[in-house]
C-alpha positions in Angstrom: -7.5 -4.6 -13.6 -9.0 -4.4 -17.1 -11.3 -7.5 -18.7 -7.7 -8.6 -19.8 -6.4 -8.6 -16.5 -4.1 -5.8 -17.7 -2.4 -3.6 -15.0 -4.7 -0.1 -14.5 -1.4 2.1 -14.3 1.8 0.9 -15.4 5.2 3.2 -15.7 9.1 2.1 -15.6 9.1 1.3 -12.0 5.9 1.1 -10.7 2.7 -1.0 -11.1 -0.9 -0.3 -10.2 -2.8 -3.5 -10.2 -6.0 -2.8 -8.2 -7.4 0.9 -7.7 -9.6 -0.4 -4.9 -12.9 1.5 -4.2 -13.6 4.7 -2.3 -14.4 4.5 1.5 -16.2 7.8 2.3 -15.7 6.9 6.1 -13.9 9.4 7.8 -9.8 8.3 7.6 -10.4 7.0 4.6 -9.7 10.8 2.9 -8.3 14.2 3.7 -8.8 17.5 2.0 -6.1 16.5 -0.5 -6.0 12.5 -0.8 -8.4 10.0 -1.2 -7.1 6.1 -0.1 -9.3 3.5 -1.9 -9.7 0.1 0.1 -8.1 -2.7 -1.7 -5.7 -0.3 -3.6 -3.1 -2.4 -4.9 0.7 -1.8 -6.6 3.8 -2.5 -7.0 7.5 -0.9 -6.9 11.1 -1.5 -8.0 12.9 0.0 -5.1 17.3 -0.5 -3.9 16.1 -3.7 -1.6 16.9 -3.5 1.9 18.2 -6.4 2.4 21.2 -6.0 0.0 21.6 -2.2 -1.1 23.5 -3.3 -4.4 20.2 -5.0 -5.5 16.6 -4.1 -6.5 13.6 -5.6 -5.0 9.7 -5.1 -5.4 7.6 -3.8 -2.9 3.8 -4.5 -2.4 1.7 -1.0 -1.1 -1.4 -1.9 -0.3 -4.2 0.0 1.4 -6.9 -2.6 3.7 -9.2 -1.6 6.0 -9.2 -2.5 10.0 -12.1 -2.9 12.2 -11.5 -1.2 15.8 -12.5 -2.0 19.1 -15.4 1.1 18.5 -16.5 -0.6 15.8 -15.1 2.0 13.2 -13.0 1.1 9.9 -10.0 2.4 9.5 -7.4 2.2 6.7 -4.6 0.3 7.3 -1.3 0.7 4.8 1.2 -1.7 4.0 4.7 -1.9 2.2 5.8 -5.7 2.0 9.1 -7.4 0.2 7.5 -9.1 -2.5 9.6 -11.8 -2.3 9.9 -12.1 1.8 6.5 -11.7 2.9 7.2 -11.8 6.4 9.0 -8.3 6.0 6.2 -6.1 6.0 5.6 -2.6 7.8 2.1 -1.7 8.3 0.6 1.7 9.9 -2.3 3.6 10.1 -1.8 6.7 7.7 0.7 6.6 4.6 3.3 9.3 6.0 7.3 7.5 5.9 7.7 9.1 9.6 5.2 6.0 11.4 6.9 3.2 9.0 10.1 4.2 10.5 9.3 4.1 13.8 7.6 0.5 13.4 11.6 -0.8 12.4 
C-alpha cells in the first residue's frame, strides 16, 4: 500500500493490496515469474459455495520453512468470507489446488 493505505493495483475485479518483496531463494522465481513473499490481493470470482453468487477470494503468497531448513513459497486462495475454506500448495499452477479438494 501507498502512505494512504491506497490499494497498489486496483482493476474491476481484482485488488492488489500488498506486492510483497522479492525472495531471490531458489522457488521463489522461475525464468518467467517472480513470487514476492507477502504478496497480497483480492478477487471477485462465481463463489463456490453458491454458483449464482459472487464471492472474494484472498491469493496470497507466504513462505514455509522445511525440514532442510530451506524456504519455500507457499500459495494460498482463501473465501474471504469463510476462512476455514482455504487451498494452499506449493507452486501457483490450478492442476495441485485441485488435487488438494
Amino acid at each position: 500500500c501507498g502512505m494512504s493505505g491506497e490499494p497498489v493495483l486496483k482493476s474491476k475485479d481484482f485488488t492488489c493490496t500488498t506486492l510483497g518483496q522479492i525472495n531471490s531463494n531458489a522457488g521463489f522465481h522461475t525464468e518467467r515469474d517472480v513470487f514476492p513473499v507477502g504478496f497480497h490481493a483480492t478477487r471477485t470470482y462465481q463463489s463456490i459455495l453458491n454458483p449464482a453468487a459472487k464471492e472474494v477470494y484472498e491469493c496470497i503468497i507466504s513462505e514455509q520453512q522445511s525440514e532442510g531448513g530451506v524456504c519455500k513459497p507457499v500459495f494460498t486462495v482463501r473465501l474471504q468470507s469463510s476462512a476455514d475454506i482455504s487451498y494452499s500448495a506449493s507452486s501457483p499452477t490450478v492442476r495441485n489446488y485441485a488435487a488438494s479438494v
